[in-house]
C-alpha positions as CSV (number, residue, x, y, z in Angstrom):
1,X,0.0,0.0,0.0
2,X,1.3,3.0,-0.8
3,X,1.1,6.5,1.6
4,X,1.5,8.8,-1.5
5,X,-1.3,11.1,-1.5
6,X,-1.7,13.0,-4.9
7,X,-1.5,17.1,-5.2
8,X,-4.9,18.0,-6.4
9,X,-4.2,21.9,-5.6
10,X,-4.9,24.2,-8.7
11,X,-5.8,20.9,-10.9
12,X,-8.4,23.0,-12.8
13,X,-5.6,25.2,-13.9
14,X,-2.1,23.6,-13.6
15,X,-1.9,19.8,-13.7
16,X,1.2,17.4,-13.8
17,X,1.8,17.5,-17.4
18,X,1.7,21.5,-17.4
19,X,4.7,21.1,-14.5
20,X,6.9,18.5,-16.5
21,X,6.2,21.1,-19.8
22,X,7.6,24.0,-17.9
23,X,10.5,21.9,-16.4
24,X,10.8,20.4,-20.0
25,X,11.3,23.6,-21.5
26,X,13.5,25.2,-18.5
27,X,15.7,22.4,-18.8
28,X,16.0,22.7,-22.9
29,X,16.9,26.6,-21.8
30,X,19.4,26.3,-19.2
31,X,21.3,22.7,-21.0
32,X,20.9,23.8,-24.6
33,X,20.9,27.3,-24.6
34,X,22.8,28.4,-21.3
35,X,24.9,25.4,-21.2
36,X,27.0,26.3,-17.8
37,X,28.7,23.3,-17.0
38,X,29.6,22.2,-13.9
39,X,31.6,19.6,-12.3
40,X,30.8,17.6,-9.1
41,X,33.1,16.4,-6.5
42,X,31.6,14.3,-4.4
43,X,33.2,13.7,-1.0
44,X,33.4,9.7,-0.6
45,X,31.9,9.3,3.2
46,X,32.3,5.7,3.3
47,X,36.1,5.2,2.5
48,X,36.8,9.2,4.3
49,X,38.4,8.5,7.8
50,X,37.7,10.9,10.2
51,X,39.3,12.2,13.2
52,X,38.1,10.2,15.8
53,X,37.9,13.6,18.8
54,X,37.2,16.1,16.5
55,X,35.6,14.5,13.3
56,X,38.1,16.7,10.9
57,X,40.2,14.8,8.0
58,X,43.6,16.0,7.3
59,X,45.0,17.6,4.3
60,X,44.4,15.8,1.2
61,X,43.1,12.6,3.4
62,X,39.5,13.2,1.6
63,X,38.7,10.2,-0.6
64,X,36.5,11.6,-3.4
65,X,34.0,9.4,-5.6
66,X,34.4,10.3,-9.6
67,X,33.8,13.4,-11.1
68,X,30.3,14.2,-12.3
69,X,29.3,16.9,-15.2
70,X,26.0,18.6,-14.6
71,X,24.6,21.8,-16.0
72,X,22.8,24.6,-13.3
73,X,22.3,28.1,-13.8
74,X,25.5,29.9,-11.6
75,X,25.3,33.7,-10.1
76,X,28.7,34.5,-8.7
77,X,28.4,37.5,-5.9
78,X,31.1,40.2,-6.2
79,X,34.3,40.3,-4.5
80,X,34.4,41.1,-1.0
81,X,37.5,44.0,-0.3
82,X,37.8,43.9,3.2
83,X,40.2,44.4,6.1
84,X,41.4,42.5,9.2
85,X,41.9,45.4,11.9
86,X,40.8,48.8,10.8
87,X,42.1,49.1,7.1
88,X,44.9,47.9,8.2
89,X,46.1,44.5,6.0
90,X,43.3,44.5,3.3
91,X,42.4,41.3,1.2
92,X,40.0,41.0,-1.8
93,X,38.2,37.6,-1.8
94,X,36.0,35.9,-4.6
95,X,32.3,36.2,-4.0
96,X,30.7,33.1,-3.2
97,X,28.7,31.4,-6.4
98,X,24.8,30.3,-6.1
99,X,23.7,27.6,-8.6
100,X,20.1,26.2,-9.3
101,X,19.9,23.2,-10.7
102,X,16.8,21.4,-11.7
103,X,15.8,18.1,-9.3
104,X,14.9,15.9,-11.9
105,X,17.9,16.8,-13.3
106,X,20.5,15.6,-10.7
107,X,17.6,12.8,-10.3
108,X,18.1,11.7,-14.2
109,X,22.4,11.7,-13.1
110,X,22.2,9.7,-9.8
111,X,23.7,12.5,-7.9
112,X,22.9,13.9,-4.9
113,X,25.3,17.6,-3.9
114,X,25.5,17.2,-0.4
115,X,26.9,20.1,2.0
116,X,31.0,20.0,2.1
117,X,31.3,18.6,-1.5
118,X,33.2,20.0,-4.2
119,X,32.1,21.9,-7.5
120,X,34.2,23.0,-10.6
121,X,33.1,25.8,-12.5
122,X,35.1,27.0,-15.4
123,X,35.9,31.1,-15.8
124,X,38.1,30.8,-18.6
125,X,39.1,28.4,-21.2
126,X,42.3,27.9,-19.0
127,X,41.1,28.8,-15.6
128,X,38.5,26.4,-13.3
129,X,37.8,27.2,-10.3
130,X,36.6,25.4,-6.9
131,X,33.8,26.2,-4.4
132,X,32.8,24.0,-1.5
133,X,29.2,23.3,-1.2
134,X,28.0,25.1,2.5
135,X,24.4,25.0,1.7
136,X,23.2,22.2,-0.5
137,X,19.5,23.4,-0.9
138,X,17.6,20.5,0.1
139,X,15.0,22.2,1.4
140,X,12.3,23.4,-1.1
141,X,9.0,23.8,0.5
142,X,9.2,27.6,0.3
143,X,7.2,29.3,-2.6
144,X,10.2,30.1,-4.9
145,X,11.6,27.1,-5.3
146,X,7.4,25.5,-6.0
147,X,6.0,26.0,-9.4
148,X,2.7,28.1,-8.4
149,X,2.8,26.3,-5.2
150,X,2.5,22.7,-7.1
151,X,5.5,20.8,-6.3
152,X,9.3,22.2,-6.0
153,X,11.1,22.1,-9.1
154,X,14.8,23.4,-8.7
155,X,17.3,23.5,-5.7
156,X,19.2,26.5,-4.8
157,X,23.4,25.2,-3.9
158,X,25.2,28.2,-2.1
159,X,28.7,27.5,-2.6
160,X,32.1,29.5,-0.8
161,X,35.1,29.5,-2.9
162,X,37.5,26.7,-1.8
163,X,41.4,28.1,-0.8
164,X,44.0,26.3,-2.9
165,X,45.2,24.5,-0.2
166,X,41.8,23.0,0.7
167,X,41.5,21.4,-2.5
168,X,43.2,21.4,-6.1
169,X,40.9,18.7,-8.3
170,X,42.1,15.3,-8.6
């Protein structure tokens, strides 16, 4: 027996096949036309040790599962130019980049971006660069991420650049 119970809200105006049109055509959009490529890192948590006091792993002691191309739609946020003690020492650091990718998208590929994995985004034809995944947007219940308040469509993956010496790709 299944404990599925079906959406029935706004059937009279926008039913299941109207949602997989939109996504249909959203998808053709962002993959075809768009085309921003990503690539996933996924953090292996099975073969991973962990600190056994702390729960940390050591420098390059993450064991990673194989890289995974996936397309999303990515806003990067402007540099931050700030300063450690009054204007003192400044630094200027990359702004952090937001992607949304469709569900049945990273359904479709098997993948699931989980908070503390890695993603690849290419700036230049010579230049990739690596953010580590601090929110991973699993929650959609909230009206923008539901089509009309149907059913949730995209997830929203907040992402903070990753320092060299945190990872360098495999």
């Amino acid at each position: 027996m299944s404990n599925k119970l079906p959406i029935t809200r706004l059937s009279k105006f926008f039913s299941q096949t109207d949602f997989d049109l939109n996504v249909q055509l959203g998808e053709e959009y962002l993959h075809g036309d768009l085309g921003m490529k990503l690539v996933l890192f996924r953090v292996d948590r099975q073969k991973t040790d962990t600190d056994d006091v702390y729960g940390e792993v050591g420098k390059d002691q993450i064991k990673f599962l194989p890289p995974t191309e996936f397309f999303g739609l990515v806003k990067i946020e402007e540099p931050k130019n700030a300063s450690y003690t009054k204007g003192v020492n400044r630094y200027l650091e990359p702004g952090n980049m937001t992607v949304s990718v469709y569900i049945k998208h990273l359904e479709e590929m098997d993948i699931d971006i989980r908070y503390g994995d890695f993603i690849g985004y290419h700036e230049s034809e010579d230049k990739i660069r690596y953010y580590t995944v601090v929110n991973d947007g699993k929650v959609t219940s909230d009206n923008k991420h539901n089509m009309f308040g149907f059913r949730p469509h995209y997830r929203t993956i907040t992402c903070a650049i990753a320092q060299e010496s945190e990872f360098r790709g495999i």
